[in-house]
C-alpha positions in Angstrom: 0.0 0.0 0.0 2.9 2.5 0.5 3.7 2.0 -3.1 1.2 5.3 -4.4 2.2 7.5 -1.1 6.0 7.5 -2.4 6.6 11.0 -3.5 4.4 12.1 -0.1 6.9 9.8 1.9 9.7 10.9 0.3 8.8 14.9 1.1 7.9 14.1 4.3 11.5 12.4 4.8 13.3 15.4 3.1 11.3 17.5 5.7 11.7 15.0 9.2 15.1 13.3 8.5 17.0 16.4 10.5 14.2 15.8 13.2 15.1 12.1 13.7 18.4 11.3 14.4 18.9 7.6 15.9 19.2 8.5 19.4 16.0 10.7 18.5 13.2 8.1 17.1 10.8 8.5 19.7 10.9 12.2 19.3 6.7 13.5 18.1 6.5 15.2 15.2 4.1 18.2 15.3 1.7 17.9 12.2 -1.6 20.0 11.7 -4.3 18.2 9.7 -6.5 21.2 7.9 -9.7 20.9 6.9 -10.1 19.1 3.9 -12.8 20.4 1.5 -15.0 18.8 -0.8 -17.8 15.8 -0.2 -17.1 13.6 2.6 -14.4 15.3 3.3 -15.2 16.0 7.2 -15.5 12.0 7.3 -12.0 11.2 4.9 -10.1 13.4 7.2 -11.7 12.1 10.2 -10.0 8.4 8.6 -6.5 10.6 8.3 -6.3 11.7 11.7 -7.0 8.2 13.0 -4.8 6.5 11.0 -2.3 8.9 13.0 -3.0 7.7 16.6 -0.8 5.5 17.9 2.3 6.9 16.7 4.5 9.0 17.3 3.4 12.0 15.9 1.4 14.6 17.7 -1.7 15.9 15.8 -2.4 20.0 16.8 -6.1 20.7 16.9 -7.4 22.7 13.9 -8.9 25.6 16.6 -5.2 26.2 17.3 -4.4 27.0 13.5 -7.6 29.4 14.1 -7.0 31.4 16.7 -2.9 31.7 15.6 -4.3 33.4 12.3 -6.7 35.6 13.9 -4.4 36.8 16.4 -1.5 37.4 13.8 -3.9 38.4 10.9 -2.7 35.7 8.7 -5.0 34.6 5.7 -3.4 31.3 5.7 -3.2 31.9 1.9 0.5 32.0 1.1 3.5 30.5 2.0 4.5 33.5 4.6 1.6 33.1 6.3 2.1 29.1 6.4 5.5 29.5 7.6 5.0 32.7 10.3 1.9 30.3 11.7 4.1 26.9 11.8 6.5 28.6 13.7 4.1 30.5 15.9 2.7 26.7 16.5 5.6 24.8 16.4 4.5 22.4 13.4 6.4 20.7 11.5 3.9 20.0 8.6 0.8 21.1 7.2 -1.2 19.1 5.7 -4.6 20.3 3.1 -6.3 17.7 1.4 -9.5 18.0 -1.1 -12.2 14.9 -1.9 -13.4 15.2 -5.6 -15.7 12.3 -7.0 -15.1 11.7 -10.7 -14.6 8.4 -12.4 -14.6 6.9 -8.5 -13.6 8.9 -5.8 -10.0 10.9 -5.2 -8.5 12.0 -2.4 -5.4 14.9 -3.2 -3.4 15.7 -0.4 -0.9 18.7 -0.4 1.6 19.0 2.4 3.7 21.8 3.3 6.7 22.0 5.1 6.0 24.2 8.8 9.4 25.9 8.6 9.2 27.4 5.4 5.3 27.2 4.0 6.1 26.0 0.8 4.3 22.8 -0.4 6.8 20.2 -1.3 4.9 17.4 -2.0 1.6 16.4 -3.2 -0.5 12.4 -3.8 -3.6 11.4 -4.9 -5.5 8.3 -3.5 -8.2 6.7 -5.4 -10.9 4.6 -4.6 -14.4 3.5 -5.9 -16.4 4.8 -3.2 -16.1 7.3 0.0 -15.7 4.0 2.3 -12.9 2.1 0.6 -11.2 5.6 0.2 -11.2 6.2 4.1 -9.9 2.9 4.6 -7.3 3.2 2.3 -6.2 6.7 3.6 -6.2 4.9 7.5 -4.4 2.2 6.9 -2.1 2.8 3.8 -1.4 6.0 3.4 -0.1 7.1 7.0 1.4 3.6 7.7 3.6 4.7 5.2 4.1 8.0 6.5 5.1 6.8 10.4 7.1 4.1 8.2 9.2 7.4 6.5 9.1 9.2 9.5 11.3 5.8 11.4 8.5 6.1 14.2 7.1 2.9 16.0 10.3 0.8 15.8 10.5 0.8 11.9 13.3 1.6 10.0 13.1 5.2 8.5 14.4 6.7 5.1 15.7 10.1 4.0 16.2 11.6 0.6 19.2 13.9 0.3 17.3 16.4 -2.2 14.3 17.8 -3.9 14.8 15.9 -7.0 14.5 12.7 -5.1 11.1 13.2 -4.7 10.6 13.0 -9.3 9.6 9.3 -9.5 9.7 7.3 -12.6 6.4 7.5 -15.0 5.7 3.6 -13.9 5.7 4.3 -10.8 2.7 6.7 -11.7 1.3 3.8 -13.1 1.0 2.3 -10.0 -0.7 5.5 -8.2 -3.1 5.7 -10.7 -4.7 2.5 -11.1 -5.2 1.8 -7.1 -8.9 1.6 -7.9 -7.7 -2.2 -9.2 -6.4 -2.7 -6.0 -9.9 -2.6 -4.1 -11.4 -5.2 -2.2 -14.3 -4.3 -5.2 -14.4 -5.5 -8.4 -12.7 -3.5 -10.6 -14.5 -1.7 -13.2 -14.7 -3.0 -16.4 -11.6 -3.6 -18.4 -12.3 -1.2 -21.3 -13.4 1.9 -19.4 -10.2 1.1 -17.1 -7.6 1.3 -19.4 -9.4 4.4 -20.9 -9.0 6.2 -17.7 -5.7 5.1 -16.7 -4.6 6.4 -20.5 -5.8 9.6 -20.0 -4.6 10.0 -16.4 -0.7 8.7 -17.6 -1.2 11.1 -20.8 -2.1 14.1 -18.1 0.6 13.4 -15.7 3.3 12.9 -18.7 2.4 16.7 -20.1 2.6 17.7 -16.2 6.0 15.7 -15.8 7.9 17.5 -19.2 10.0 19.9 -16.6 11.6 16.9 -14.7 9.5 17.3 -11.8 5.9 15.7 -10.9 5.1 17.8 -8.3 6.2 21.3 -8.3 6.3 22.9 -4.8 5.2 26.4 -4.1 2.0 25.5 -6.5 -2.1 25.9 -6.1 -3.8 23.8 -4.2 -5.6 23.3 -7.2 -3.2 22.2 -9.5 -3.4 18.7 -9.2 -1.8 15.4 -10.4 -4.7 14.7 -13.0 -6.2 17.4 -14.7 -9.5 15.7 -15.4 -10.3 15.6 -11.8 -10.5 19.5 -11.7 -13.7 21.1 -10.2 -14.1 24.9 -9.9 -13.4 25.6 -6.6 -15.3 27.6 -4.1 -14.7 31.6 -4.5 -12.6 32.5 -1.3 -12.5 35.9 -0.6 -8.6 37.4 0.4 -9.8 40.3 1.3 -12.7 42.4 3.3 -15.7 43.4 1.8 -16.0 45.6 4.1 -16.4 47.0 7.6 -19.3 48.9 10.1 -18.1 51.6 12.9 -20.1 52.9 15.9 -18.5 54.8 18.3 -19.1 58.5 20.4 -17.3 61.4 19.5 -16.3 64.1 21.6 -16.4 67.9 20.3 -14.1 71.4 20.8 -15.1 73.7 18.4 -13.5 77.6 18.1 -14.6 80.1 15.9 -13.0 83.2 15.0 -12.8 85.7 13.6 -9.7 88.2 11.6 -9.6 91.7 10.4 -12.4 92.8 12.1 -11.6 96.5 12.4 -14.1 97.5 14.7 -13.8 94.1 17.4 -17.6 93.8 17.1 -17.8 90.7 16.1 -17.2 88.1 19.2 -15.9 84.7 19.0 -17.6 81.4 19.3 -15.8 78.5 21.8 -17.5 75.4 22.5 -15.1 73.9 25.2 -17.0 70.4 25.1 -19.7 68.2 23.2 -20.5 64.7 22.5 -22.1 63.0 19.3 -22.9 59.7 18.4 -20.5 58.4 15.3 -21.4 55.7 12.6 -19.8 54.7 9.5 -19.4 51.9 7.0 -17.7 50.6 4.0 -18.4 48.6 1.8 -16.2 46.8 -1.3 -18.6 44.5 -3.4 -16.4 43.1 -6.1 -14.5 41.8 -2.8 -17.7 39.6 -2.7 -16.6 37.7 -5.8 -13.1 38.8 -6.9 -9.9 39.0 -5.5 -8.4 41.4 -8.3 -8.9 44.9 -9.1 -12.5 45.2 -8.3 -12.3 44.0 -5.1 -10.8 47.6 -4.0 -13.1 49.6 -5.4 -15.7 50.4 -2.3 -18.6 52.9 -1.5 -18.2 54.7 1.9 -20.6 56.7 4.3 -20.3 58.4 7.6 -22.0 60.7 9.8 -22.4 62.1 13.5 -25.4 64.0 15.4 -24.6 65.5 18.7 -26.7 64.6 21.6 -27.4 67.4 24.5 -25.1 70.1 23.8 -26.1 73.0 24.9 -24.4 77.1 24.9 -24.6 79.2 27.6 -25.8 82.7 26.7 -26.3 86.0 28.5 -28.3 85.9 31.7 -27.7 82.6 31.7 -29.4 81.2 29.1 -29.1 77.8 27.4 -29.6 77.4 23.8 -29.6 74.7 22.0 -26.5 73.3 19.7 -26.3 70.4 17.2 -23.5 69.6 15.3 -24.4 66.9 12.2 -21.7 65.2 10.0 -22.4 62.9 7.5 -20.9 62.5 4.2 -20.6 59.6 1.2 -18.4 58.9 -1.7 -15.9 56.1 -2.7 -12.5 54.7 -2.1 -10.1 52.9 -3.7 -7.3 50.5 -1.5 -3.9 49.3 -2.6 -3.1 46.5 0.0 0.5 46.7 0.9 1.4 43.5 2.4 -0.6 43.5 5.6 -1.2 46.9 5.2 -3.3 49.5 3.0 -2.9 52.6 1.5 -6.5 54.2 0.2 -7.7 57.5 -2.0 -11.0 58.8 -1.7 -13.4 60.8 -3.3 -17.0 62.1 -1.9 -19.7 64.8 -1.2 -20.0 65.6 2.9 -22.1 68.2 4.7 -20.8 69.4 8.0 -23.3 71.6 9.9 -23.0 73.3 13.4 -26.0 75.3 14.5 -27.4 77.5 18.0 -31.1 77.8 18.5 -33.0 78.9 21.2 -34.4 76.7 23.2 -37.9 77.7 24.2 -40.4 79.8 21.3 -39.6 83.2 21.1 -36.4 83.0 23.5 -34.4 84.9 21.1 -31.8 84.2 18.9 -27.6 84.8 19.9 -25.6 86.5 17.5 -24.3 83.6 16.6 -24.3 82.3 12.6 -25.0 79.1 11.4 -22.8 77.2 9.1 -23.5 74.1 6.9 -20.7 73.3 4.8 -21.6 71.7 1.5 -18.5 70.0 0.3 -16.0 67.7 -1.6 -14.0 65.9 0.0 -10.8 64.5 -2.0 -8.7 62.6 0.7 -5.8 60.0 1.2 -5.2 57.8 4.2 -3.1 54.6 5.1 -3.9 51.5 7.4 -0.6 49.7 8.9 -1.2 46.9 10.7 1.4 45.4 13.4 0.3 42.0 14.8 -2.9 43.1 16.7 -2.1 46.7 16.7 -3.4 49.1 13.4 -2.2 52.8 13.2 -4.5 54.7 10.9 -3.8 58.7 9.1 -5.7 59.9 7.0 -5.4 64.0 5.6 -8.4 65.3 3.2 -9.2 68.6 1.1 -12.9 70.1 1.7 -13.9 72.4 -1.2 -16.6 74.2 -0.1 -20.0 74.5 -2.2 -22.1 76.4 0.1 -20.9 77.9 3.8 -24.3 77.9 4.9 -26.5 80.4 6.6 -23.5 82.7 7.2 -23.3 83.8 4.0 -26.9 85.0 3.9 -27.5 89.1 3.8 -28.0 89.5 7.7 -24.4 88.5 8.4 -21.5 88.0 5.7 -23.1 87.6 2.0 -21.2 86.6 -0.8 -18.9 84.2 1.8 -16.5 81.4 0.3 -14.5 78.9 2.2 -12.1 76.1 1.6 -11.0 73.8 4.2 -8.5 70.9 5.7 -8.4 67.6 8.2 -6.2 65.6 9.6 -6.5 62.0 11.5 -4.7 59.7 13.4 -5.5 56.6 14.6 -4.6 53.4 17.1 -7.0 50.0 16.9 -6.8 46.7 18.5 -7.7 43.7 17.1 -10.2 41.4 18.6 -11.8 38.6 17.7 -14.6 37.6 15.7 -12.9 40.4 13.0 -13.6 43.0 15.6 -11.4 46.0 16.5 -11.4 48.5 19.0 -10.3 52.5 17.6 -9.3 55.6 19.0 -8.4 58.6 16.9 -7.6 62.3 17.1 -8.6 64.5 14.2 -8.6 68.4 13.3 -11.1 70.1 10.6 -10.6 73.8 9.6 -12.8 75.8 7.8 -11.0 79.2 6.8 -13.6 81.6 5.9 -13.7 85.2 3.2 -16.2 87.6 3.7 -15.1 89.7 1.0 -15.9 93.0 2.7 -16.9 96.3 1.0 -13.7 98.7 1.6 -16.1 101.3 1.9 -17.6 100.2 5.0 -15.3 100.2 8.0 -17.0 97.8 9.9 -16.8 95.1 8.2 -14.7 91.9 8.8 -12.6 90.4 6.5 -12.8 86.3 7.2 -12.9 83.8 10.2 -11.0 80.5 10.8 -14.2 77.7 11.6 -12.2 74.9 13.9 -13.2 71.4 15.2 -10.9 69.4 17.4 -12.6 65.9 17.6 -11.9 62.4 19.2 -13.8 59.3 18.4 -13.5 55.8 20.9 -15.9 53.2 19.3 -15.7 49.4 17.9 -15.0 48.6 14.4 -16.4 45.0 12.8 -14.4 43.7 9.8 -16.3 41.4 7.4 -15.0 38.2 6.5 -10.9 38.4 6.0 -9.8 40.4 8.5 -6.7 40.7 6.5 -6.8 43.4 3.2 
């Protein structure tokens, strides 16, 4: 039976022959058995990991692989990620298998080395149906592994190079027509010589290069290419994420070359505001290429209970509102992101009186009608993101200050800056603090004729934002 696992065995001893010196046999291999995908596959790898008890190797529960790649961020995609998480876990393999039915049913099994990541060897076991298939997987197929490994008393085997692991095209022969070797009967003659054809014709064209089974390859690229199913879409990267947090509030208002000091400030020294965004990447949904970093973004914030204090001591009413849409485009570098945006946002601070003909302060209302043209980068560090982001608001319309009864005629432009410190959780949650400024800088354009008049005013906002953040699906870009 340990005649089709031979270029699995000999990987596995290119991999565990450093590990087992003589006066080291008894030493436990660390080996982590994925999940294996396809049908029956919870029950086939259920088959593998019996097949290893007994011996000395020691099996690492899948949850372990979990919560390693949710604390470190890892996608488990790439060889870097296989290899950071190996050593994080102390494995020495990894092993991914996938069940396809097709002709009979097939069992490919890709392992890769724990210290590097890289696949360096990959098998195919066949069998006529799901129960002869698990048997053969428990009983052949890791005997011969603890046989290569020189566990349990039996003598073990090491290759001295990759290129040991190229077998002879006979050889192949022999994987390929296991189905002959079931307790079954076989199938009939004809259609077997057929298949076994076109799987030797296959494995030849994959075999021109000198080497069966190419490491560092897709999962997907397997040992006969008539097996080959589409595979299930598996996203790389977020679709998305939703914010909710509270936001605290300074906001100064001032004003410059008023000749005649009429005109009196405006200093709120504290508010709070409920905070809210979301983003959202749809091609990340089905695509892991271009479109998936093309997203749609909206945010807002309403005060709640701010108040100013007036003459006589007098309360009035203030709201401050936020909210603002548009779209952003990511570039993921490495774990990290760098993004562009582009939107319309409306930022509007207001005093009111608070009872019916209370009066009014002299105080003017603004609501800035903007675009917003902005970059900011993510850069993730383990569990820790930093986050800056610096935008250009072109004002459309300043609001009620620019009506006749204060400052007609008024243009404004503005600026913001943020920075940023989350903490990953799990689940793909994330708790964020950040610090931002927004200036409005104001132009009355005053008539030179009329001495009173002011020239501009600088609008500021100094705000800070403590909420949780939930990323969907990949937590990684």
């Amino acid at each position: 039976m340990a005649r089709f696992a031979l270029p699995l065995t000999l990987a596995l001893a290119a991999v565990f022959s450093p590990l087992f010196s003589p006066a080291e046999a008894d030493a436990q291999s660390r080996v982590l058995v994925q999940n294996f995908q396809g049908p029956r596959a919870a029950a086939i790898r259920t088959e593998a990991v019996r097949g290893l008890r007994g011996q000395s190797v020691a099996v690492l529960p899948r949850a372990d692989l979990a919560r390693t790649a949710r604390r470190m961020r890892l996608r488990m995609r790439g060889d870097r990620d296989f290899a950071r998480a190996g050593r994080a876990l102390n494995a020495n393999i990894f092993i991914q298998g996938r069940v396809q039915r097709r002709r009979g049913w097939h069992l490919t099994l890709s392992v890769r080395d724990g210290s590097t990541g890289q696949v360096i060897a990959r098998s195919t076991i066949s069998a006529r149906n799901p129960r002869a298939l698990g048997n053969r997987v428990r009983t052949g197929f890791w005997g011969a592994i603890a046989g290569t490994l020189g566990v349990g008393g039996r003598a073990g085997s090491a290759v001295a190079s990759r290129d040991d692991m190229v077998f002879d095209i006979h050889e192949a022969d022999q994987q390929v027509n296991l189905a002959a070797m079931d307790d079954e009967a076989p199938p009939p003659v004809e259609e077997r010589e057929q298949s076994v054809e076109e799987e030797l014709e296959a494995i030849r064209r994959q075999n021109l290069d000198g080497e069966l089974f190419p490491t560092g390859g897709a999962m997907d690229d397997e040992v006969i290419p008539a097996m080959r199913t589409a595979p299930p879409f598996d996203a790389a990267h977020s679709p998305g994420e939703a914010r909710l947090g509270l936001r605290f509030i300074n906001r100064n208002f001032t004003y410059r070359d008023d000749v005649s000091g009429a005109a009196l400030p405006y200093s709120l020294p504290f508010g709070a505001a409920l905070a809210f965004g979301a983003e959202l990447y749809p091609g990340a949904l089905f695509s892991n290429g271009a479109l998936a970093h093309i997203g749609l973004t909206f945010e807002g914030s309403h005060s709640m209970g701010m108040s100013t204090a007036g003459p006589d001591g007098v309360a009035w009413d203030t709201k401050d509102t936020t909210w603002g849409i548009g779209t952003r485009g990511r570039v993921p570098l490495g774990a990290s992101e760098f993004g562009l945006s582009f939107g319309f946002a409306r930022h509007s601070f207001s005093v009111d009186a608070r009872e019916s003909g209370g009066g009014n302060p002299d105080i003017a209302s603004v609501s800035y009608a903007q675009l917003r043209i902005g970059a900011d980068t993510r850069i993730r560090m383990g569990d820790i993101n930093i986050y800056g982001a610096v935008a250009y608001r072109a004002v459309l319309d300043p609001g009620a200050i620019d009506d006749a009864f204060y400052y007609p005629g008024t243009t404004a432009q503005g600026v913001s800056f943020d920075f940023g410190v989350g903490y990953s959780l799990p689940l793909g949650f994330e708790v964020r603090a950040d610090l931002g400024v927004e200036m409005y800088f104001l132009d009355f354009h005053p008539d030179p004729t009329v001495v009173t008049d002011v020239g501009g005013a600088v609008d500021r906002y100094i705000g800070g934002n403590l909420g949780v953040v939930w990323h969907m699906g990949p937590t990684g870009l």
